[in-house]
C-alpha positions as a Python dict, from the first residue, in 0.01 Angstrom:
ca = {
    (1, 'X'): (0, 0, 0),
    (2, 'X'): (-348, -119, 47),
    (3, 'X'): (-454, 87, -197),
    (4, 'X'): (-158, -86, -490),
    (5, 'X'): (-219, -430, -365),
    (6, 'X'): (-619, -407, -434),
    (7, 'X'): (-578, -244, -759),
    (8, 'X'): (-311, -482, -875),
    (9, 'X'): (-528, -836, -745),
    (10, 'X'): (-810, -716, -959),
    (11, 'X'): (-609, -614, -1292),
    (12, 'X'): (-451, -956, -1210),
    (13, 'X'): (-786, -1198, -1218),
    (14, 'X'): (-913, -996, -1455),
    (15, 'X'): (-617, -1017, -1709),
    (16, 'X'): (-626, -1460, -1600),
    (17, 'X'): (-1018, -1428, -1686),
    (18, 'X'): (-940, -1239, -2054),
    (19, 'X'): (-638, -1445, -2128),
    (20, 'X'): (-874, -1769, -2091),
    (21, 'X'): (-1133, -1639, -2258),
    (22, 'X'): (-881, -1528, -2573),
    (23, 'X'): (-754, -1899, -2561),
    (24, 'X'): (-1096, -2035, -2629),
    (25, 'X'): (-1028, -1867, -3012),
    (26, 'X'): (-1386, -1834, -3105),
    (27, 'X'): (-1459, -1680, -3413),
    (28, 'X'): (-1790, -1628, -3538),
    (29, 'X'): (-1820, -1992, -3721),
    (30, 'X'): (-1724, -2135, -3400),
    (31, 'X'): (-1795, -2169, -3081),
    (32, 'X'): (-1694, -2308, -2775),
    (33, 'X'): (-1761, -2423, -2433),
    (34, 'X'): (-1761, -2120, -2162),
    (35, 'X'): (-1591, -2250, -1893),
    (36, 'X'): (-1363, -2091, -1618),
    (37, 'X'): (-1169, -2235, -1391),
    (38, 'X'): (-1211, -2224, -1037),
    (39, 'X'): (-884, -2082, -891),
    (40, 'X'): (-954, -1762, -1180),
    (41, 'X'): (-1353, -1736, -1057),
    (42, 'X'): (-1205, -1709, -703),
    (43, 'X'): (-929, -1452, -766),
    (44, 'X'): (-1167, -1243, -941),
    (45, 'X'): (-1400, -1289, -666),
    (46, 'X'): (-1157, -1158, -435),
    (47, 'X'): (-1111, -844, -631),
    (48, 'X'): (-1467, -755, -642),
    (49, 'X'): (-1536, -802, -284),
    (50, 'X'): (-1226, -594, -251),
    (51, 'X'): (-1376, -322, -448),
    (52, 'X'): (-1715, -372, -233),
    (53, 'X'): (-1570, -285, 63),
    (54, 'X'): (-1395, 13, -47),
    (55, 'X'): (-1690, 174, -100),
    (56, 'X'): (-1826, 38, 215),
    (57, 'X'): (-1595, 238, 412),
    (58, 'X'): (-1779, 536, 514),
    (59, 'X'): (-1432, 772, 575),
    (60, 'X'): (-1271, 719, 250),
    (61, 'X'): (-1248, 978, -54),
    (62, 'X'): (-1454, 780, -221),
    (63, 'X'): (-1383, 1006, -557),
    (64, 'X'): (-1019, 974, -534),
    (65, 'X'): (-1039, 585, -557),
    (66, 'X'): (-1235, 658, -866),
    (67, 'X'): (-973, 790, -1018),
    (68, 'X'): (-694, 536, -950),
    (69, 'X'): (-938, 305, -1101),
    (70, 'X'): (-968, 480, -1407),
    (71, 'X'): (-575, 544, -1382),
    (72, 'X'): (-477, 203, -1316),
    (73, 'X'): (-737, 40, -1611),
    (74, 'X'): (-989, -148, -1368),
    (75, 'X'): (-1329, 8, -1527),
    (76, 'X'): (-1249, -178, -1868),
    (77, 'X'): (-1224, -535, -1664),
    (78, 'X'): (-1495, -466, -1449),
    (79, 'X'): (-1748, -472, -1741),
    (80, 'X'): (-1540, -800, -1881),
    (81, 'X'): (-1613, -961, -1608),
    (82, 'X'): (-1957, -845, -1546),
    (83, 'X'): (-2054, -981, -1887),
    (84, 'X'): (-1872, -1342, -1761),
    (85, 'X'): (-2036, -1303, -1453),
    (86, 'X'): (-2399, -1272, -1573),
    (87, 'X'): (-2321, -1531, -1840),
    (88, 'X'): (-2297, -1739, -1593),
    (89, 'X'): (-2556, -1622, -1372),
    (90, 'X'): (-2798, -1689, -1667),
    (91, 'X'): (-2586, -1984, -1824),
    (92, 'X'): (-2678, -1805, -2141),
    (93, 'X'): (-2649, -1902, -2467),
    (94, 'X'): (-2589, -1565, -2600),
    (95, 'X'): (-2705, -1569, -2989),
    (96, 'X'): (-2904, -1350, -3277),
    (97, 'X'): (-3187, -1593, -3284),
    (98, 'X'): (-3378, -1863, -3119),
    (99, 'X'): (-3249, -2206, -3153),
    (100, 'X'): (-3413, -2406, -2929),
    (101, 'X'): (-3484, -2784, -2932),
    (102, 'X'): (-3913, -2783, -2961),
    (103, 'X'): (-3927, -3154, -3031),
    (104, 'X'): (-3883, -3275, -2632),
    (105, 'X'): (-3904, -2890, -2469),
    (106, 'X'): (-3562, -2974, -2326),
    (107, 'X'): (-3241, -2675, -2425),
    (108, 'X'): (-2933, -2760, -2496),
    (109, 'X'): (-2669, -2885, -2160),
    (110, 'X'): (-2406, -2710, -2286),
    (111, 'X'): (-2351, -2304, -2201),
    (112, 'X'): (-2145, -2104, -2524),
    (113, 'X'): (-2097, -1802, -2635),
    (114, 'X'): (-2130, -1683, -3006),
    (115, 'X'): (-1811, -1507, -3080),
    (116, 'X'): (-2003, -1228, -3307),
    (117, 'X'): (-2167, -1103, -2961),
    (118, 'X'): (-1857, -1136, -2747),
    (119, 'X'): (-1700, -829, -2594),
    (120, 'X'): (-1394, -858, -2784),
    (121, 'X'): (-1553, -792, -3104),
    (122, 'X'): (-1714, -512, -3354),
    (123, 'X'): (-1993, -296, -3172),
    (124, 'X'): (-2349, -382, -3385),
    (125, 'X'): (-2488, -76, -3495),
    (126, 'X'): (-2770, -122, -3261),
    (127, 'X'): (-2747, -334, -2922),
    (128, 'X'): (-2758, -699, -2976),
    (129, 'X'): (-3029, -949, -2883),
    (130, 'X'): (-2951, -1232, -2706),
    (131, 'X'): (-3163, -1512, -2570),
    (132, 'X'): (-3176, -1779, -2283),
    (133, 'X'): (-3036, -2071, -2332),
    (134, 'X'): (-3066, -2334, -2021),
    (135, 'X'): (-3091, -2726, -1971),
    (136, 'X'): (-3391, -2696, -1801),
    (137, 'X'): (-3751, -2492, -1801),
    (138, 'X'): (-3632, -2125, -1690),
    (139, 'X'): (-3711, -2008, -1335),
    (140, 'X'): (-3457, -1736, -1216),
    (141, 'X'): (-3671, -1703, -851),
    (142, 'X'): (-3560, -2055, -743),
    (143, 'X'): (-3183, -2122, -983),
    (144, 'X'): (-3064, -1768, -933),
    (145, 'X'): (-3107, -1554, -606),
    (146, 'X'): (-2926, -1810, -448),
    (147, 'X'): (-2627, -1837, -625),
    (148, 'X'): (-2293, -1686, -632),
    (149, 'X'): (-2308, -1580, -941),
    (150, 'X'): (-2586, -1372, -881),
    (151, 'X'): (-2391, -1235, -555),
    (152, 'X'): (-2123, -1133, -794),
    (153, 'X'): (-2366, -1019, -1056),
    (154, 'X'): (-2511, -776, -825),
    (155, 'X'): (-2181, -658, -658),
    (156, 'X'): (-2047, -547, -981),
    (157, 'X'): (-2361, -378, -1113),
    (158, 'X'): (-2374, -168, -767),
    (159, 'X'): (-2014, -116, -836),
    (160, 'X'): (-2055, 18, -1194),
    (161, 'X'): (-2378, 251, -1034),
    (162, 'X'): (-2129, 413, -714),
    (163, 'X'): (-1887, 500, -965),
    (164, 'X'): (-2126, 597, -1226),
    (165, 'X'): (-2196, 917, -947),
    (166, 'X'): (-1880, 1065, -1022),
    (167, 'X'): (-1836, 1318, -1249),
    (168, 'X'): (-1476, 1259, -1313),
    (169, 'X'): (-1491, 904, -1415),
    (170, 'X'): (-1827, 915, -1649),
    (171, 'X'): (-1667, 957, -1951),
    (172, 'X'): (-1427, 704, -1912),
    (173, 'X'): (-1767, 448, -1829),
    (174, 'X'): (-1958, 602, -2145),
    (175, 'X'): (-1727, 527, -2404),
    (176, 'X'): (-1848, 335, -2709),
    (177, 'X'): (-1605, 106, -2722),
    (178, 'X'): (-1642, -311, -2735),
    (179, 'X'): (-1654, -486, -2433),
    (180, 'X'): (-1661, -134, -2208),
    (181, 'X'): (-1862, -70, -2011),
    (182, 'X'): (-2196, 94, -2175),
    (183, 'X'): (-2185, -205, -2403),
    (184, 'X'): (-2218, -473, -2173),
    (185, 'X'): (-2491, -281, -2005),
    (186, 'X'): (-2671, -240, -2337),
    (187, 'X'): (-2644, -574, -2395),
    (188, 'X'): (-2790, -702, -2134),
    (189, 'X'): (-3071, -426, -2130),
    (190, 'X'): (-3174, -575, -2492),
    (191, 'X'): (-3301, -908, -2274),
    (192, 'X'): (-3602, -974, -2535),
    (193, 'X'): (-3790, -1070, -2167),
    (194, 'X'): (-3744, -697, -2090),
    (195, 'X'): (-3856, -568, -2387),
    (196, 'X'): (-4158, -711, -2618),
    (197, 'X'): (-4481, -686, -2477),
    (198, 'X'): (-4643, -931, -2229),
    (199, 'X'): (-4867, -1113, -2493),
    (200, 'X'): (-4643, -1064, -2759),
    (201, 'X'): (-4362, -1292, -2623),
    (202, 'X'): (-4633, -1478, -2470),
    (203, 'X'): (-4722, -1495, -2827),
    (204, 'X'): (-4465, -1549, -2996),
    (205, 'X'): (-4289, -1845, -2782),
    (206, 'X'): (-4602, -2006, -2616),
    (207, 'X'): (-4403, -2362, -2530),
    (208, 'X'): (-4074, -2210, -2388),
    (209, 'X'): (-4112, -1907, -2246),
    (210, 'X'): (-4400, -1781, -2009),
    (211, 'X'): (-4437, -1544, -1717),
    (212, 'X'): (-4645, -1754, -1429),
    (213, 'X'): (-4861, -1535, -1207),
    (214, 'X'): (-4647, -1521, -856),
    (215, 'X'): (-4682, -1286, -596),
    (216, 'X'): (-4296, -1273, -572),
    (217, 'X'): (-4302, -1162, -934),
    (218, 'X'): (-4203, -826, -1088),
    (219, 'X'): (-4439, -879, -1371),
    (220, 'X'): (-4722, -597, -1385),
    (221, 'X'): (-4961, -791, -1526),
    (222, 'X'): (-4868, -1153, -1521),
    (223, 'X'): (-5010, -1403, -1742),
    (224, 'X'): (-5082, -1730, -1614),
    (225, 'X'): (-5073, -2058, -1845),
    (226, 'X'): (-4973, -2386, -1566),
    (227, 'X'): (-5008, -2628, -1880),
    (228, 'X'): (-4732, -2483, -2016),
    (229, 'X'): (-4365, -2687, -1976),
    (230, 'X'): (-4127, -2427, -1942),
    (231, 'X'): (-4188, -2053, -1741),
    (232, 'X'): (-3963, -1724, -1723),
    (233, 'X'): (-3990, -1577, -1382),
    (234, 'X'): (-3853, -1210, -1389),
    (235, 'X'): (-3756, -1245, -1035),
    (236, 'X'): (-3653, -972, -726),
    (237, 'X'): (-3284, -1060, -763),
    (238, 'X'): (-3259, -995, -1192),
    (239, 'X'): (-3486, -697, -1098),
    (240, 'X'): (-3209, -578, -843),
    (241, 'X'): (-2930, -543, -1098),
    (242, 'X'): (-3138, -431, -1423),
    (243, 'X'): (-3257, -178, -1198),
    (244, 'X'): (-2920, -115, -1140),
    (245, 'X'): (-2816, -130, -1425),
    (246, 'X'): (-3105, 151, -1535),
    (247, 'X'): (-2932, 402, -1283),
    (248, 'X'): (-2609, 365, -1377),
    (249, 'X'): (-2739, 495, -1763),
    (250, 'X'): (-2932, 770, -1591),
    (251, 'X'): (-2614, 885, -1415),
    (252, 'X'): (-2447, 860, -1748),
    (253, 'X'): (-2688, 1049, -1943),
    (254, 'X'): (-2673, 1349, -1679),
    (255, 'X'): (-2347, 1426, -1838),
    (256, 'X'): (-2339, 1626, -2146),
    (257, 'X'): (-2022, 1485, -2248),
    (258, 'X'): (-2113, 1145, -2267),
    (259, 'X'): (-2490, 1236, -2465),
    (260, 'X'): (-2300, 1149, -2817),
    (261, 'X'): (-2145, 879, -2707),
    (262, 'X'): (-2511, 757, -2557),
    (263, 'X'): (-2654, 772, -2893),
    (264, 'X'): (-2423, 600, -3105),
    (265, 'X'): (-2430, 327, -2876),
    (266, 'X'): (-2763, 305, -2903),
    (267, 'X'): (-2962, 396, -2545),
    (268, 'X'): (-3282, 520, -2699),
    (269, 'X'): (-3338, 225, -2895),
    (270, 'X'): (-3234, -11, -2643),
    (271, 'X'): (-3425, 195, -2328),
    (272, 'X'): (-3817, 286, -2515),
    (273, 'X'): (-3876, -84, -2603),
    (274, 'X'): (-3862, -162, -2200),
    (275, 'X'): (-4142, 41, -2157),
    (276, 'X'): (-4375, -202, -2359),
    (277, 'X'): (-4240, -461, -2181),
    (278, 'X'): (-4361, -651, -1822),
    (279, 'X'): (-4099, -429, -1662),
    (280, 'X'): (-4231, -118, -1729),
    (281, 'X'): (-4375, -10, -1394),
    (282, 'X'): (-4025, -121, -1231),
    (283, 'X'): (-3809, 75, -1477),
    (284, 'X'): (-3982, 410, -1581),
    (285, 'X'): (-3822, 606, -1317),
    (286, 'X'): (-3469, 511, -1435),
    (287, 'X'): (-3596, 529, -1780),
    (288, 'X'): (-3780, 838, -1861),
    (289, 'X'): (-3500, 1093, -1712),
    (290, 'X'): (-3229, 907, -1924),
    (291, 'X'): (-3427, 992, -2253),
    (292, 'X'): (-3487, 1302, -2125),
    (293, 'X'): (-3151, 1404, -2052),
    (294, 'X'): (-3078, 1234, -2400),
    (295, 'X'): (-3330, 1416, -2616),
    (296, 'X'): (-3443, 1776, -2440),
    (297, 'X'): (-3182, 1980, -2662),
    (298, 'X'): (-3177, 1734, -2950),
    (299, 'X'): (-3430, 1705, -3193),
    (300, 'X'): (-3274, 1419, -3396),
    (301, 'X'): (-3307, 1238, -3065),
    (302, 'X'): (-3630, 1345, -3026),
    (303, 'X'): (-3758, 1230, -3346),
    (304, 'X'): (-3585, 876, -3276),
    (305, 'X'): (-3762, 833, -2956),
    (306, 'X'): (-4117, 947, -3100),
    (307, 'X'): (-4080, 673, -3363),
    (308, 'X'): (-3986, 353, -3131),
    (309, 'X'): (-4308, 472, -2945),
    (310, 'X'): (-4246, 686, -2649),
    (311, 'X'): (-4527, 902, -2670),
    (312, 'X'): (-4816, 666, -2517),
    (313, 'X'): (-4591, 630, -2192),
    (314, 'X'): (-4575, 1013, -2191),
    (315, 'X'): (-4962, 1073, -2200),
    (316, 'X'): (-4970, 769, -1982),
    (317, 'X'): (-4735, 951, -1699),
    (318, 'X'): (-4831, 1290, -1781),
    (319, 'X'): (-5248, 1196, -1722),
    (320, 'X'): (-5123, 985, -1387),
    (321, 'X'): (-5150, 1274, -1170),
    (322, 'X'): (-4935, 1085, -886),
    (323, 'X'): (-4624, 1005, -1101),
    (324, 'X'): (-4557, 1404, -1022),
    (325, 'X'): (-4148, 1320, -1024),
    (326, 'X'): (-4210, 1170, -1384),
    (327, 'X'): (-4432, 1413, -1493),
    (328, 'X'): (-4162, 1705, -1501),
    (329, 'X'): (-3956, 1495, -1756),
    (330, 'X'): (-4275, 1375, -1953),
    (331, 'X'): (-4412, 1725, -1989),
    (332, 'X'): (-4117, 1931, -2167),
    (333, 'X'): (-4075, 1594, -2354),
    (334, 'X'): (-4404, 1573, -2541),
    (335, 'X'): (-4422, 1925, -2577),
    (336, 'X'): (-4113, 1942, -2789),
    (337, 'X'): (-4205, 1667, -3024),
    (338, 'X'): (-4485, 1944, -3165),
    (339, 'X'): (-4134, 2138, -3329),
    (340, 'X'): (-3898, 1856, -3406),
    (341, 'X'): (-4036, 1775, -3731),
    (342, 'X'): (-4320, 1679, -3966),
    (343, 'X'): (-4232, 1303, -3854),
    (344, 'X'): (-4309, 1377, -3433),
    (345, 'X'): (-4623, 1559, -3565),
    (346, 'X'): (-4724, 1233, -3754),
    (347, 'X'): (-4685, 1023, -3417),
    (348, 'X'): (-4857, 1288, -3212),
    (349, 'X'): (-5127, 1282, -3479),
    (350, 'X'): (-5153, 860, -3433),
    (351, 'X'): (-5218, 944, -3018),
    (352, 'X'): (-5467, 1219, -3063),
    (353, 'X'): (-5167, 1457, -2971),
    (354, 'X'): (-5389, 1800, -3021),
    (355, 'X'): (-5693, 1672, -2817),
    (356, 'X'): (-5434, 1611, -2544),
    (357, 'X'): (-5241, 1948, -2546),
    (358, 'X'): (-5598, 2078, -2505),
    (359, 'X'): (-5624, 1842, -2194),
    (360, 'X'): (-5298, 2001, -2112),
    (361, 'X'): (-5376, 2376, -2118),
    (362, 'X'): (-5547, 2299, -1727),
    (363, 'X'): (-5187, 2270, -1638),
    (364, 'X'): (-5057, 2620, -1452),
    (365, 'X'): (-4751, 2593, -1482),
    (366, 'X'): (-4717, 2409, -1828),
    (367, 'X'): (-5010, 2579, -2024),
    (368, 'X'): (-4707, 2817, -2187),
    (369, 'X'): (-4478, 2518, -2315),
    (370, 'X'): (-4843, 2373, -2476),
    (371, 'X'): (-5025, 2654, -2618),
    (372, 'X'): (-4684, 2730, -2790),
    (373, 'X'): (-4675, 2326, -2956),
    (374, 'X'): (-5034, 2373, -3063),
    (375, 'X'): (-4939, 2713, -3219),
    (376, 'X'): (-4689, 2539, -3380),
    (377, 'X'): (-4836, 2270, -3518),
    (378, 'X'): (-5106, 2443, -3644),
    (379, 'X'): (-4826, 2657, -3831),
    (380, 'X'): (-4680, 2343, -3997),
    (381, 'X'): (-5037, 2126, -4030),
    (382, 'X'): (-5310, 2435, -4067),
    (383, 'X'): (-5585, 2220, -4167),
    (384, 'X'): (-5542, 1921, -3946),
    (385, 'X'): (-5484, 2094, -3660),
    (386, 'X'): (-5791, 2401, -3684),
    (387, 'X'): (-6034, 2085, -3788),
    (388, 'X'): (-5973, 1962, -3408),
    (389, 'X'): (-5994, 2330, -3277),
    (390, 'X'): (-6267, 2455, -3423),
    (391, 'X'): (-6455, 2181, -3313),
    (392, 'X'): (-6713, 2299, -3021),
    (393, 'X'): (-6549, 2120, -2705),
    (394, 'X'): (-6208, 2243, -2827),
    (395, 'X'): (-6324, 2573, -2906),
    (396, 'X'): (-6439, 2645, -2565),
    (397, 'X'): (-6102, 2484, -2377),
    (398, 'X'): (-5924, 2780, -2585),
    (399, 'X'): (-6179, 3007, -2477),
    (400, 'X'): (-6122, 2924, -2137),
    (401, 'X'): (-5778, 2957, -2103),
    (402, 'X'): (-5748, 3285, -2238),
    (403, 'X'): (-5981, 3411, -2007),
    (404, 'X'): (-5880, 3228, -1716),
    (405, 'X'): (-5456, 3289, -1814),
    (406, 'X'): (-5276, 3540, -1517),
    (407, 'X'): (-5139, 3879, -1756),
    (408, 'X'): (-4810, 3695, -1687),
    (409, 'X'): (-4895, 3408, -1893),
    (410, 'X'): (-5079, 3657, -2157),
    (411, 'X'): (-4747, 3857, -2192),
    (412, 'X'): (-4608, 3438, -2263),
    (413, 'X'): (-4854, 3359, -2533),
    (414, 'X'): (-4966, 3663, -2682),
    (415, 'X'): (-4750, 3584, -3049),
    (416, 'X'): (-4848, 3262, -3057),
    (417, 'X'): (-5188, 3364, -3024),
    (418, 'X'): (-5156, 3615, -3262),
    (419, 'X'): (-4977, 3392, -3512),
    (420, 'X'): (-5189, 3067, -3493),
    (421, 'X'): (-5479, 3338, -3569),
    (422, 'X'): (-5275, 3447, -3873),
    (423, 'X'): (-5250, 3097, -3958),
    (424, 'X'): (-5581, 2992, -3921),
    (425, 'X'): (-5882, 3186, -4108),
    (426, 'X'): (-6104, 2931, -3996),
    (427, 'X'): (-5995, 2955, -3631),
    (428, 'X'): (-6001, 3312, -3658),
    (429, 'X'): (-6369, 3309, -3716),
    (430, 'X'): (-6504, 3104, -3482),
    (431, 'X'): (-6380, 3280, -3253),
    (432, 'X'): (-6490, 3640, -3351),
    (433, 'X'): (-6833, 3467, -3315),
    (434, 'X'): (-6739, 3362, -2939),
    (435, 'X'): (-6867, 3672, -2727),
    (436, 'X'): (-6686, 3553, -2463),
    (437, 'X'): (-6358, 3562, -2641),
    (438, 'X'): (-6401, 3882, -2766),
    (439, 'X'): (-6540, 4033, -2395),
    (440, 'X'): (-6228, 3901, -2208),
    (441, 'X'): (-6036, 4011, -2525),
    (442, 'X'): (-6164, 4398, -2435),
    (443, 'X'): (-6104, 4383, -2074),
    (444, 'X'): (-5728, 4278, -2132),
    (445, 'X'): (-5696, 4567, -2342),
    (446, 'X'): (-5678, 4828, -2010),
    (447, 'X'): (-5402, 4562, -1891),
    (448, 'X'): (-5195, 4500, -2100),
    (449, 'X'): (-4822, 4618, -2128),
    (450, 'X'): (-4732, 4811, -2471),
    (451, 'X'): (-4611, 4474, -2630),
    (452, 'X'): (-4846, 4292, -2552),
    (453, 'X'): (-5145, 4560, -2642),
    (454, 'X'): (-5018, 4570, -2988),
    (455, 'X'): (-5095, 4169, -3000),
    (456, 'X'): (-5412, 4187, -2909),
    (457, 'X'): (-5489, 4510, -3116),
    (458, 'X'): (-5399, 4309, -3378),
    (459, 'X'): (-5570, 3957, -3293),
    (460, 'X'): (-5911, 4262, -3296),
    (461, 'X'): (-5795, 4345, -3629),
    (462, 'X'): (-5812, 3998, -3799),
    (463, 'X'): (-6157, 3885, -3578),
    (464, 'X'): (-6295, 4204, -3749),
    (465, 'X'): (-6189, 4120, -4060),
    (466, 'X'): (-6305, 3757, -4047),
    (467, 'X'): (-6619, 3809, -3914),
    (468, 'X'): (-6939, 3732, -4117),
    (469, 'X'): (-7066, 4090, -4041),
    (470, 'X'): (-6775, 4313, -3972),
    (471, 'X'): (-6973, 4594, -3951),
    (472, 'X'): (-7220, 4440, -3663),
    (473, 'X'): (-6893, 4317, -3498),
    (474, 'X'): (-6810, 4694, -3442),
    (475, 'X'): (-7133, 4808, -3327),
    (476, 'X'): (-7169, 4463, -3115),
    (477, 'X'): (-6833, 4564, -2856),
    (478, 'X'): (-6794, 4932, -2951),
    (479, 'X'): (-6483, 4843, -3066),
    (480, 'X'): (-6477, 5241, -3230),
    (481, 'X'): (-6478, 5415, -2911),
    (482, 'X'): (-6284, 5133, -2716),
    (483, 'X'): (-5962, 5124, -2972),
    (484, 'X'): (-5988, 5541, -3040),
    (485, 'X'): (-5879, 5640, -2690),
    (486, 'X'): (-5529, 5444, -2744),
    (487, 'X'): (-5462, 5666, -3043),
    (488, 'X'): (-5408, 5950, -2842),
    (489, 'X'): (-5069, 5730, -2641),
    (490, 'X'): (-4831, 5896, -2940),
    (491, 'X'): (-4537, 5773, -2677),
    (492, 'X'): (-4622, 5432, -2779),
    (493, 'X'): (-4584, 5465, -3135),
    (494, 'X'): (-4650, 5084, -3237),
    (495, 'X'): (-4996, 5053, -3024),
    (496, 'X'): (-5060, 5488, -3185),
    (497, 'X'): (-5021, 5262, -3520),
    (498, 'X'): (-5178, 5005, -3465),
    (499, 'X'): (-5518, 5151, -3334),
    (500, 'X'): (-5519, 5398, -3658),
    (501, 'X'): (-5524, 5155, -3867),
    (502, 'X'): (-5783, 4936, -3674),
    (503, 'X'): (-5954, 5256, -3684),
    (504, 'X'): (-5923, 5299, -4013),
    (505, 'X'): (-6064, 4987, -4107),
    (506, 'X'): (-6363, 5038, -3842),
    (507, 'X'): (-6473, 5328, -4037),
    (508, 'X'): (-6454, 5154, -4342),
    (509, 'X'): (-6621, 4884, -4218),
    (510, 'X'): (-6956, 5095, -4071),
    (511, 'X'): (-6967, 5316, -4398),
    (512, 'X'): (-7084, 5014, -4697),
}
């Protein structure tokens, strides 16, 4: 019975909170004044603490309540009146553009809601902005950790995240519909506080909107301008539920099911931006997994991320050698941008990608995901790509890591060796002029498995034949005798092969 009367208060305050907000009749020409009475904001009150405790209570099957809220239609409300519930936390004015009266730095008194941005209506085809609107200079430390809107705010977001855990109730969270749940998160993700760039919104609205340096602040790098009328604090308590907020997406985004529904709603576009903005420290950890759960089997995802700017914050985590948890996402991440397509490349290019895989080839147990991007990138971008190798410094970090690679990871990169060699002409001979690529090149020959021997058999082959002085490269190494004694394994017929014909061509070769 307890179980029916909590479900049934909650559909109740939250079917009295839509029915008043349907009687308002906005439209998108008009709008009205937000207002709620009392006796609904306490019903629905009641309902979420009910819901708090429920998952306070340390003996319950958690995952079976879960499911009677997703049976009995509670998930839908919840996010209806989160978005109420932060509207008022805020008292937003929740609009596509800045309207804001400059002439005595004071905002309107009155708190509406456009209808085009209301729950009830069409999904954008990317998230919303929205701005603050307030009747006085913005400070969410001192007008909003206090309040209970903020209590309820923060209830429902750590509601959303405990049942975002469970496996059986994600999709029902993740579908793109208006006014679910995923929306209203979006929506309020797509804060433009959260997302431009410190100086740019600095910048861009220097008389309303300002982050004061405070050592209560979440700001990273705080900019401080006291003769300015009007500051934006991004305070502990907004922290608490965006961060919230974050997790609940990451949960999301660990199921495959829910990865299409993700994208249409637009995640990636909503979730890169925050990483430019004075959030960014606070929010990566949520942040990065989600896109990498979003875009490690997709390239179209891939591609979308690469062009709203996520590579600097990989390089940025990947050369932070203490962000080790981030670093496992970061890595495969950037990595795969090298085959998504010519449009990735052309990003990597702008951040000095190549230069940085070579950075990356130090990395034990990542050098095989890198050397195989550089071997394909030099496969789609030959010239750019063998300009940067063939280059001294870069020439010898290639150098190194074939001879300093275990014969595990040689038996890994052995065809992309081979190919980027094919590739690359240029490549090819500076390094049949490296003696110590072509030394540690002999010695692997007495290690190598059959597979693996034909490779580098053939990587001999195409250093002899770029060589300035094939003939001297012969007599330099020996190369005669060394290849001549694998002609006589006939029980590996590719390597018997591939040694006569090297032979072959040695004896050409030493005869003009």
């Amino acid at each position: 019975s307890s179980k029916s009367t909590i479900s049934s208060e909650q559909v109740i305050a939250n079917n009295n909170l839509s029915r008043h907000n349907s009687n308002n009749n906005m439209t998108p020409n008009n709008t009205s004044n937000y207002t709620i009475s009392e006796d609904a904001k306490t019903i629905v009150y009641i309902g979420i603490d009910c819901i708090t405790q429920i998952f306070n209570i340390q003996s319950l099957k958690k995952r079976d309540y879960c499911r009677l809220f997703v049976k009995y239609g509670i998930i839908p409300h919840l996010a209806s009146t989160f978005f109420n519930i932060m509207t008022l936390y805020h008292k937003v004015y929740i609009n596509e553009y800045h309207n804001m009266n400059s002439s005595n730095n004071q905002l309107s008194s009155t708190v509406t809601i456009n209808d085009d941005l209301s729950p009830h209506n069409k999904l954008p085809d990317s998230p919303p902005r929205y701005t603050v609107k307030l009747n006085s200079p913005i400070n969410y430390k001192n007008a909003a950790d206090d309040t209970i809107e903020y209590k309820y705010a923060l209830s429902i977001a750590t509601i959303l995240f405990n049942l975002s855990r469970y496996e059986s109730i994600v999709d029902s969270m993740a579908k793109n519909d208006v006014g679910g749940v995923l929306w209203v998160i979006l929506l309020f993700l797509h804060s433009p506080e959260l997302r431009l760039p410190l100086d740019e919104y600095v910048k861009q609205q220097p008389n309303h909107f300002y982050f004061p340096n405070n050592n209560n602040s979440s700001i990273d790098n705080p900019v401080d301008k006291p003769t300015s009328p009007n500051r934006i604090l991004i305070s502990k308590p907004y922290m608490d539920i965006i961060l919230l907020l974050l997790k609940c997406l990451k949960n999301l985004s660990m199921e495959p099911s829910t990865l299409l529904d993700l994208e249409k709603a637009g995640t990636i576009v909503t979730l890169v931006p925050l990483l430019n903005g004075p959030i960014s420290t606070k929010c990566k950890n949520q942040v990065l997994p989600c896109i990498f759960n979003l875009c490690r089997i997709n390239k179209r995802r891939q591609e979308q991320a690469a062009l709203l700017g996520i590579i600097p914050h990989l390089k940025e985590v990947i050369s932070d050698r203490q962000e080790s948890q981030l670093r496992q996402f970061a890595l495969p991440l950037i990595c795969s941008l090298a085959h998504t397509s010519p449009a990735t490349r052309l990003e990597l290019c702008k951040y000095d990608g190549v230069l940085f895989f070579l950075e990356l080839l130090q990395e034990n147990y990542w050098q095989n995901f890198v050397f195989n991007s550089i071997a394909t990138w030099i496969a789609y971008d030959t010239e750019y790509v063998q300009s940067i190798l063939i280059q001294p410094n870069n020439l010898s970090k290639l150098i190194e890591f074939f001879r300093n690679s275990s014969p595990q990871t040689i038996q890994t990169v052995h065809k992309p060796w081979l190919d980027m060699m094919l590739k690359s002409p240029s490549l090819c001979r500076a390094l049949s002029m490296s003696g110590l690529f072509v030394t540690a090149l002999i010695k692997r020959l007495n290690q190598a498995e059959a597979i693996v021997l034909c490779s580098l058999l053939k990587i001999i082959q195409l250093l002899h034949l770029c060589h300035p002085s094939s003939r001297q490269f012969v007599l330099d190494y020996d190369l005669y005798n060394i290849v001549k004694k694998f002609t006589k394994i006939e029980s590996q017929v590719v390597v018997y092969q591939v040694a006569n014909r090297l032979l072959a061509d040695f004896q050409l070769s030493t005869m003009t």
